[in-house]
C-alpha positions as CSV (number, residue, x, y, z in Angstrom):
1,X,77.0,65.6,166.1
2,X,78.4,62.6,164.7
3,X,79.2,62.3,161.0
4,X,78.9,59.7,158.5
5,X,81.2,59.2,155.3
6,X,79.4,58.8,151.7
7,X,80.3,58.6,148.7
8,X,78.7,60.9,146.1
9,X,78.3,61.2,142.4
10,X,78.4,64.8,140.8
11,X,78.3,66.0,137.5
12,X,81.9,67.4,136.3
13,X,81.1,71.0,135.9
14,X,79.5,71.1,140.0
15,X,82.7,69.5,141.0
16,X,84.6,72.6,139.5
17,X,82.5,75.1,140.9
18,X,82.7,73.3,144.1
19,X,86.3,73.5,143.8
20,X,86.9,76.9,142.5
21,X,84.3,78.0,145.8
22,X,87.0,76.0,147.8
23,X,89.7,78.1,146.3
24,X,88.4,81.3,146.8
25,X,87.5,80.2,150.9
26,X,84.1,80.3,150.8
27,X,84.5,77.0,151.7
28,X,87.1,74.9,153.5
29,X,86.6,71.9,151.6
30,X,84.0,70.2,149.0
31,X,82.4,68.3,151.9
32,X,81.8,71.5,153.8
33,X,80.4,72.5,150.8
34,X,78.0,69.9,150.0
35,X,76.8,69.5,153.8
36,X,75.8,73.1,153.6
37,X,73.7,73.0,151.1
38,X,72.1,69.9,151.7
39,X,71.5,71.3,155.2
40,X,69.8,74.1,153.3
41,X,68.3,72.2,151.1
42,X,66.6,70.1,153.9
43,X,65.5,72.8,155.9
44,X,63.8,74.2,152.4
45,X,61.8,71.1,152.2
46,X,60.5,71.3,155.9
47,X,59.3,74.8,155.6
48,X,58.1,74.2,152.2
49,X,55.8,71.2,154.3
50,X,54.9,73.4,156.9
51,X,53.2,75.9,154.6
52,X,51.3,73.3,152.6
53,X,50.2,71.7,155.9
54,X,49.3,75.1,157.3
55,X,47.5,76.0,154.2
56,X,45.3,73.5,154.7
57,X,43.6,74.7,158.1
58,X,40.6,76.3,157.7
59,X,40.8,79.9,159.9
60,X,37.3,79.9,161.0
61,X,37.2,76.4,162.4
62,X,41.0,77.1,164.4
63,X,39.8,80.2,165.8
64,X,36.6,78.5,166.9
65,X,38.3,75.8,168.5
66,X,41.0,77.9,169.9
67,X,37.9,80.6,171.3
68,X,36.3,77.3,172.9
69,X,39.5,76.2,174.8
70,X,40.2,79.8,175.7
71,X,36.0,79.8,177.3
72,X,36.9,77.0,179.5
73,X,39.9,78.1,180.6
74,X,39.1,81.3,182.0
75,X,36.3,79.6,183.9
76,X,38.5,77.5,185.3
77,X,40.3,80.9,186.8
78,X,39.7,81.6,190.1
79,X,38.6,85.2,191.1
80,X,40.5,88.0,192.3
């Protein structure tokens, strides 16, 4: 994957913890750092969709639906 240079504006006090994570190893640089969590922080936000767009089926309707397409395909089975 290709990657993109940005320039970023953080408050003091995350750039030292961002630096004293970098001393430690936990990461090998600040922009290790920052792409992991806004990896994490992305992927958050897309499970955080997919819940709110799942909440809003409604069960009995799915399964209905889902029964109906099941019907037709069985009949569409041949014999054995």
């Amino acid at each position: 994957m290709s990657k993109e240079k940005i320039a970023i504006t953080l408050d003091e006090r995350f750039v030292g913890e961002l630096d004293r994570l970098v001393d430690k190893h936990v990461f090998q640089s600040r922009s290790q750092a920052i792409q992991e969590a806004v990896s994490e922080k992305l992927l958050r936000i897309k499970r955080t969709r997919l819940a709110e767009e799942s909440a809003k089926l409604e069960p009995a309707f799915e399964r209905k639906i889902s029964d109906e397409g099941f019907t037709e395909d069985m009949q569409q089975w041949p014999e054995y």
